[in-house]
C-alpha positions, 0 to 999 in steps of 0.5 A: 708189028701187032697192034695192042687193044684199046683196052690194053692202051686204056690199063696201060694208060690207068697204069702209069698215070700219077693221078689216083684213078677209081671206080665204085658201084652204087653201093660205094664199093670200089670195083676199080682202082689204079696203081697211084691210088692203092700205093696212096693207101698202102695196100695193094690193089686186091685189098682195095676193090670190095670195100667203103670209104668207110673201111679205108678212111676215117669217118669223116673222110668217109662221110665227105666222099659218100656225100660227093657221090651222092650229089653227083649221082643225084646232078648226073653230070660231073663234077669237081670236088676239092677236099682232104684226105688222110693216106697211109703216111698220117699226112692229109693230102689236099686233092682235086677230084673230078667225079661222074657217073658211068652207066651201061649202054641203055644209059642206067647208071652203075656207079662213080667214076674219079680222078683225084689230083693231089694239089697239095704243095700247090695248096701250100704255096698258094697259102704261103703267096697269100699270108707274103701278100698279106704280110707285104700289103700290112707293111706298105700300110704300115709305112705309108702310115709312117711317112703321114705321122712324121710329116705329122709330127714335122708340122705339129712340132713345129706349131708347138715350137711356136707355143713354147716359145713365145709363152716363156718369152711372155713369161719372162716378161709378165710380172710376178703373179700366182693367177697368171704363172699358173695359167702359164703353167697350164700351157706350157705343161700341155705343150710338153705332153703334146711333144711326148705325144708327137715323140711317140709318133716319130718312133712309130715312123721310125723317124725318131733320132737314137743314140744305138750302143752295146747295151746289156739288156739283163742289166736293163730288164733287172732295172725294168723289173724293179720299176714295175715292182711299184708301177703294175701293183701288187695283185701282178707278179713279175719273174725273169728268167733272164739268159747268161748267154743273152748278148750286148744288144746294139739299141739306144738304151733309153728307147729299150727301156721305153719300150719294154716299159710300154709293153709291160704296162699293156700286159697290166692292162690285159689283167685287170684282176691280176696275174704273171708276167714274166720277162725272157732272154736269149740270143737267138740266129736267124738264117732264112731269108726275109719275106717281107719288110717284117721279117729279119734279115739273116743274123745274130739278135737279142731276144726280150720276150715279155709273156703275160696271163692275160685275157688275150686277143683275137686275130683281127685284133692282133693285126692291129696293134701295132697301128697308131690310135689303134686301141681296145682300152675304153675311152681316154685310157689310151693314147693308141701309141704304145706298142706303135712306137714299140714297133717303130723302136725296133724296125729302126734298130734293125731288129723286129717285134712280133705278137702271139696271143690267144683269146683267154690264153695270155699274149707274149710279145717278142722284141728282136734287137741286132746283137751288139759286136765287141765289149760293153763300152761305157754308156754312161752319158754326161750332161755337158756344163752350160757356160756362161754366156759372156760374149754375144754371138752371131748366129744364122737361123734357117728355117722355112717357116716364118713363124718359127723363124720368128720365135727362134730370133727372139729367143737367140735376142732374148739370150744377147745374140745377134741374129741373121735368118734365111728361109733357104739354103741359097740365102744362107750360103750368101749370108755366110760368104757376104760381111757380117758373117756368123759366128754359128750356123743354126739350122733345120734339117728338112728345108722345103726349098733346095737343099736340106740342112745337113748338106747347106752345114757341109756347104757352109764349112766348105766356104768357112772352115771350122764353122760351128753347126747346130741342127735342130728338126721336128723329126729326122726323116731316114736313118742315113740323114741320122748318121750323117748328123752324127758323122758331123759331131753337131748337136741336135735340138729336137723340137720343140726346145726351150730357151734353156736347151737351145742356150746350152747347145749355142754355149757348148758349140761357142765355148770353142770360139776364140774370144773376142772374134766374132767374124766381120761383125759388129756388135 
């Protein structure tokens, strides 16, 4: 058998190879190339050997390559390079390149030699890794940021519940005077904007208790569009370009109309001297799968997009906006929780919010909401009739913090209601079961000690069938803890109430109560 040559084996080897293979002399022209390299640039390899970079590649390729040479020819050791390179395709080609000098056997060099690895889809994907990474590292951050604002929110709430409550028992009692009810006033007024405020944090957290519904949201961006006629001023312009074929969103009509409200008072503030701001719909599918906790699940949403002619935003800027506090507007014009609770809105929806926006090129921000199946059911809400408090009641208040406890006792007292407390579910199980039993079971739905309070109503109308239940939470922590709220029919006090509020709950679930029957107490 005869044996090949080592440089029949070396061609053969240079050959096959999928690598591009190359040779140059000192005046940067190619005296060698390879298969791989010449079908890269589709021509063949006799068109190649002869001529420059700059006669096979753009200038600015050309200009890369040579100064590579250069340093490796000046170096005298190989090195690697990683670079761009435009084939015949128009499609650049990310490669690795390995370059170094060959001489002649007294060691004078004649020229450079390369290896050049197309890493492209390697590049993409590393690429792709990164931006997941990222992605996934902004949305763990952006819910433990959640999880510290509702815990937050809980406690914040519940030291409001206390101020609210005990300034209009001392309202009720004070006499009658100009000085002291303005003072009153005052407090009460701060109390209430201090649970707007903790609202707009339990909707970043996605904490916030919805009433989701087939809503139409043409209907709601037509009564958006007429409120801002008179909220963004003159000098703004607002068109709609409204889809018939956009679909029932299934979203709390409320909280939509609040976020679009929110994003389209930022859109203002992006132009101060005035501008356009136009509102889009649509139904839109999506079919890849999510990546990150960001991306939407595959399915059928409603688009709201809201495009304005703003100044825009950096990208360092946009990776932020979405954080509560976060805020570019001059000191004491902005809260920071607009677009947070925007963002929570829509993660809670099982929709999404994306941004893009350009620095002098205006921002649109998308608001992604599932599409709502069947017709449009009434969404028309009726505020239920307060009835008289004829018959005194007993009501069971559980609640884990001793200062709330308190104030809701005298609140219910304040009313004509007997009242039983309990700091935990145990307690109150013994409370109900025992003589004296309640009429009405009142209790918060995280409880720090034992069972949480949706589980202590399922216990308590286990042992007393039929027993009326109010809940009542500074924030709601899952979306399962929500429907199972829902799934019981009782109502829900978002704290902090008023002593109006929580007298209409006890009269709504009381109303079904035989008269006269208070259980075994005695009044």
């Amino acid at each position: 058998m005869a044996i090949p040559n080592s440089f029949d084996i070396l061609q053969a080897v240079i050959g096959a190879t999928p690598d591009a293979i190359f040779v140059k002399d000192l005046e940067g022209r190619y005296v060698l190339v390879n298969e791989a390299f010449a079908r890269f640039l589709g021509k063949s390899q006799a068109d190649i050997v002869g001529k420059s970079d700059f006669e096979l590649y753009t200038e600015a390729d050309a200009r890369a390559f040579v100064e590579a040479d250069r340093q490796v020819l000046a170096g005298g050791e190989p090195q690697a390079f990683e670079g761009v390179a435009t084939g015949q395709d128009g499609r650049p080609q990310t490669y690795l390149v390995s370059k170094g000098v060959y001489r002649d056997k007294d060691g004078r060099s004649l020229g450079v030699y390369g290896i050049s690895h197309d890493i492209t889809e390697l590049r993409e994907a590393h690429e792709t890794l990164a931006h997941t990474q990222e992605a996934l590292f902004r949305s763990q951050k952006m819910e433990a940021v959640g999880q510290l604002t509702g815990g937050l929110a809980h406690d914040f709430n519940n030291i409001l519940a206390i101020i609210l409550g005990n300034v209009e028992l001392l309202q009720a009692r004070l006499p009658k005077d100009p000085y002291t009810d303005e003072i009153v006033d005052a407090v009460l007024r701060a109390t209430l904007h201090g649970k707007d405020l903790t609202g707009h944090l339990l909707a970043f957290s996605r904490r916030r208790l919805l009433n989701p519904q087939p809503v139409d949201v043409n209907v709601v961006v037509a009564g958006i569009v007429r409120l801002l006629g008179r909220t963004l001023g003159a000098t703004i312009g607002v068109t709609t370009s409204t889809s018939t074929d956009a679909g029932m969103a299934f979203a709390d009509p409320a909280a939509l109309e609040a976020a679009v409200l929110n994003v389209a008072l930022n859109a203002r503030d992006a132009m101060p001297d005035g501008g356009a701001l136009t509102i889009h719909t649509s139904t839109i599918e999506i079919t890849a799968t999510p990546e990150t906790d960001d991306d939407l699940l595959p399915g059928l949403y409603v688009e709201i997009a809201l495009e304005d002619a703003g100044c825009g935003m950096p990208p360092d800027v946009v990776a932020r906006v979405f954080e509560p506090f976060f805020t570019t507007k001059a000191g004491g014009r902005g809260t920071g929780l607009g677009l947070s609770m925007v963002y929570g809105f829509a993660k809670q929806s099982g929709g999404s919010v994306k941004i893009e926006s350009e620095v002098g090129r205006g921002t649109t921000v998308r608001l992604f909401l599932p599409l709502a199946g069947g017709e449009l059911q009434n969404a028309a809400t009726q505020t239920a009739p307060v009835i008289p408090s004829d018959e005194p009641r007993t009501i069971l208040v559980v609640e884990d913090e001793p200062d709330v406890r308190t104030i809701l006792r005298r609140q219910l007292e304040s009313l004509g209601h007997r009242v039983l407390v309990a700091e935990a579910a145990t307690e109150a199980l013994l409370l109900i079961q025992g003589p004296g039993a309640p009429d009405l079971l009142l209790t918060d739905v995280v409880l720090k000690t034992g069972i949480n309070g949706i589980d202590l109503a399922e216990a308590a109308r286990e042992a007393r069938p039929g027993l009326p239940v109010i809940f009542m939470s500074g924030y709601t922590a899952v979306a399962e803890a929500q429907q199972r709220i829902r799934d019981t029919g009782a109502p829900l006090l978002s704290k902090p109430f008023t002593t109006p509020q929580l007298e209409r709950a006890v009269n709504m679930v009381c109303a079904s109560l035989p008269r006269g029957r208070h259980g075994a107490n005695v009044l």
